[in-house]
GUGULUM-233902 format. One line per field, with one value per residue: residue number from 0; residue in three letters; x, y, z of N, C-alpha, C, CB in turn. Coordinates in steps of 0.05 Angstrom, whole numbers. Glycine has a CB too. Layout:
num NUM  ...
residu Ala  ...
n_east X  ...
n_north Y  ...
n_up Z  ...
ca_east X  ...
ca_north Y  ...
ca_up Z  ...
c_east X  ...
c_north Y  ...
c_up Z  ...
cb_east X  ...
cb_north Y  ...
cb_up Z  ...
//
This chain:
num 0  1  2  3  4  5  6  7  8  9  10  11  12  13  14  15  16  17  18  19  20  21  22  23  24  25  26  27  28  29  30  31  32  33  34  35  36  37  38  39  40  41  42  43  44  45  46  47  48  49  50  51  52  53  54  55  56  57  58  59  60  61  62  63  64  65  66  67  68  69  70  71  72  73  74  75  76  77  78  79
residu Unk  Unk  Unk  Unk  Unk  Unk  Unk  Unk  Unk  Unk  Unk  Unk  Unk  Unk  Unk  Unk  Unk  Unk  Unk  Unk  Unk  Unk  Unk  Unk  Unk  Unk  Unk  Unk  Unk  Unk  Unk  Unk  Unk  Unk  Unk  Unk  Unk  Unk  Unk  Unk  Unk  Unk  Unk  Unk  Unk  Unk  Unk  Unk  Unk  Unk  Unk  Unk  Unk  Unk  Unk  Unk  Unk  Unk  Unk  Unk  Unk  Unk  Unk  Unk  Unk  Unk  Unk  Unk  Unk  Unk  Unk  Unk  Unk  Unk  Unk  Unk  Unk  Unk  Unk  Unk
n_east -172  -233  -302  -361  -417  -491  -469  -448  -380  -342  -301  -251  -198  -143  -122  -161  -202  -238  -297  -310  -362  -374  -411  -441  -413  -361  -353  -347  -295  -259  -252  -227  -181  -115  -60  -27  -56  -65  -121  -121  -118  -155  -202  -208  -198  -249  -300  -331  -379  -406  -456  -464  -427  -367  -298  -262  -288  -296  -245  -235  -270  -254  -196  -213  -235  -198  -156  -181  -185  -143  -124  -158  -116  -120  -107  -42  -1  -13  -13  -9
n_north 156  199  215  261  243  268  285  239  205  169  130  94  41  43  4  -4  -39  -42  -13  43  72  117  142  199  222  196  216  264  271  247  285  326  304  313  299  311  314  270  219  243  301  309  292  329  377  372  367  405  393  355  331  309  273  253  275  238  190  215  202  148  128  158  142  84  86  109  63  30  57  42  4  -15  7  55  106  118  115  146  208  201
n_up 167  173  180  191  201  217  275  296  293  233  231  188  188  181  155  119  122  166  191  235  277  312  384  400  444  432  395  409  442  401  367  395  400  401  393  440  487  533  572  626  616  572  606  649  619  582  628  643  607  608  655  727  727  749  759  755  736  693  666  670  640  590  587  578  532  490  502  477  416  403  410  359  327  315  349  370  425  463  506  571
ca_east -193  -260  -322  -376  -451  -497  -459  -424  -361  -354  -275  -234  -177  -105  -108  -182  -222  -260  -308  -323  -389  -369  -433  -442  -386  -339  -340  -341  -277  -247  -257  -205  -150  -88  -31  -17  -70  -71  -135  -128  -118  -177  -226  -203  -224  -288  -315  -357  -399  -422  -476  -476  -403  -335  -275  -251  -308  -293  -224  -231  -277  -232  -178  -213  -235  -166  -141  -200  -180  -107  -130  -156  -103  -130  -92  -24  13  -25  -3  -23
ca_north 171  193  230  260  249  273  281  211  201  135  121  79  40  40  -16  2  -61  -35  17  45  95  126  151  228  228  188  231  288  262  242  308  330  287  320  283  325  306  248  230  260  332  311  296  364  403  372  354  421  389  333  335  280  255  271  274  204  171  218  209  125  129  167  120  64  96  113  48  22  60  39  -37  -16  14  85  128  110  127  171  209  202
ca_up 153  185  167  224  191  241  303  299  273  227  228  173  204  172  126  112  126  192  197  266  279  351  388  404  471  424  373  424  446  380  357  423  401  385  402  467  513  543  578  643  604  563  621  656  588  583  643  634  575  621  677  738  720  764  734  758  717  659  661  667  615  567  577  568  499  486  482  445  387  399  395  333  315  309  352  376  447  472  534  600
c_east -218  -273  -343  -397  -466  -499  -446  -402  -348  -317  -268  -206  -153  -110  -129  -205  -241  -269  -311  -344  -387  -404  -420  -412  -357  -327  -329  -309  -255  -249  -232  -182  -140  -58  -15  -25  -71  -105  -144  -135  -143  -205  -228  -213  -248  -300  -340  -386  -403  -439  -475  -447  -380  -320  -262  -265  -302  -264  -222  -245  -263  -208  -192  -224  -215  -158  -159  -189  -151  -109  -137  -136  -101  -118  -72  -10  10  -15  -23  -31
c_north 171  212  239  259  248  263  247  215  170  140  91  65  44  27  -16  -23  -60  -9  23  64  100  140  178  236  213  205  259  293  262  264  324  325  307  317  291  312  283  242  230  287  329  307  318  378  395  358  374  418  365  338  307  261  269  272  252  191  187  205  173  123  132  142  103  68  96  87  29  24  46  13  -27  -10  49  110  113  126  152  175  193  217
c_up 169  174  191  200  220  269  302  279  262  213  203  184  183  146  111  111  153  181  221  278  315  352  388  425  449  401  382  424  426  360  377  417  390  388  428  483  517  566  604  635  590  579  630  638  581  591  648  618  589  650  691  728  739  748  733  744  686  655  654  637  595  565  566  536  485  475  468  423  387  390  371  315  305  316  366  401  451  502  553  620
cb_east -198  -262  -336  -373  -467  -509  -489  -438  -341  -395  -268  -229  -178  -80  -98  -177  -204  -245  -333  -302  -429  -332  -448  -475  -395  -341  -359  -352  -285  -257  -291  -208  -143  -88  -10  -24  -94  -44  -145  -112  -92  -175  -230  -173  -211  -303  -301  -348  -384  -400  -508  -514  -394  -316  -253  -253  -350  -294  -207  -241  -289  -216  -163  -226  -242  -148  -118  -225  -181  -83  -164  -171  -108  -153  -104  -12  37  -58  -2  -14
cb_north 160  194  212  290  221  279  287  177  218  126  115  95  13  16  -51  15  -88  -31  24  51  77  163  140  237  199  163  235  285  244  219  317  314  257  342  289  350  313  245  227  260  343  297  282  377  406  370  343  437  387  309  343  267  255  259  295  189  173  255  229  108  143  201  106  47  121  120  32  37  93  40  -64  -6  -3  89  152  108  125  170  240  192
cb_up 124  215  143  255  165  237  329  292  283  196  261  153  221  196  129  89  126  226  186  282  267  361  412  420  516  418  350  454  453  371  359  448  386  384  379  474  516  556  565  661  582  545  639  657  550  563  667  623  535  626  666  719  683  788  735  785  730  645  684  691  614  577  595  586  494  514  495  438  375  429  409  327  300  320  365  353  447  470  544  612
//
């Protein structure tokens, strides 16, 4: 379950005992997911909406977001 109040999005986990309040890029991001992309495909589609970033720094980035939520539990086997 999640909710965006302005521009963040404030995630519920599974069993519902976490909350999680992503900043502006996480929610960017977490707004992207759709079970396809993995996140090389997701740095490629929006490395346009960043200034002063390559796509190697978006793309490490994103992973390591990625399995953030996965530790939490949030999104599950996500490509690559």
């Amino acid at each position: 379950m999640f909710d965006v109040v302005v521009d963040r999005a404030i995630l519920l986990d599974g069993a519902g005992t976490e909350l999680v309040t992503l900043n502006a890029v996480g929610t960017l991001v977490w707004r992207e997911l759709d079970g396809r992309r993995g996140a090389d495909d997701l740095a490629a589609d929006l490395l346009d909406r960043f200034v002063g970033v390559t796509l190697d720094e978006l793309r490490v980035d994103i992973a390591s977001f990625l399995d953030e939520l996965a530790d939490l539990g949030l999104v599950v086997d996500a490509p690559t």
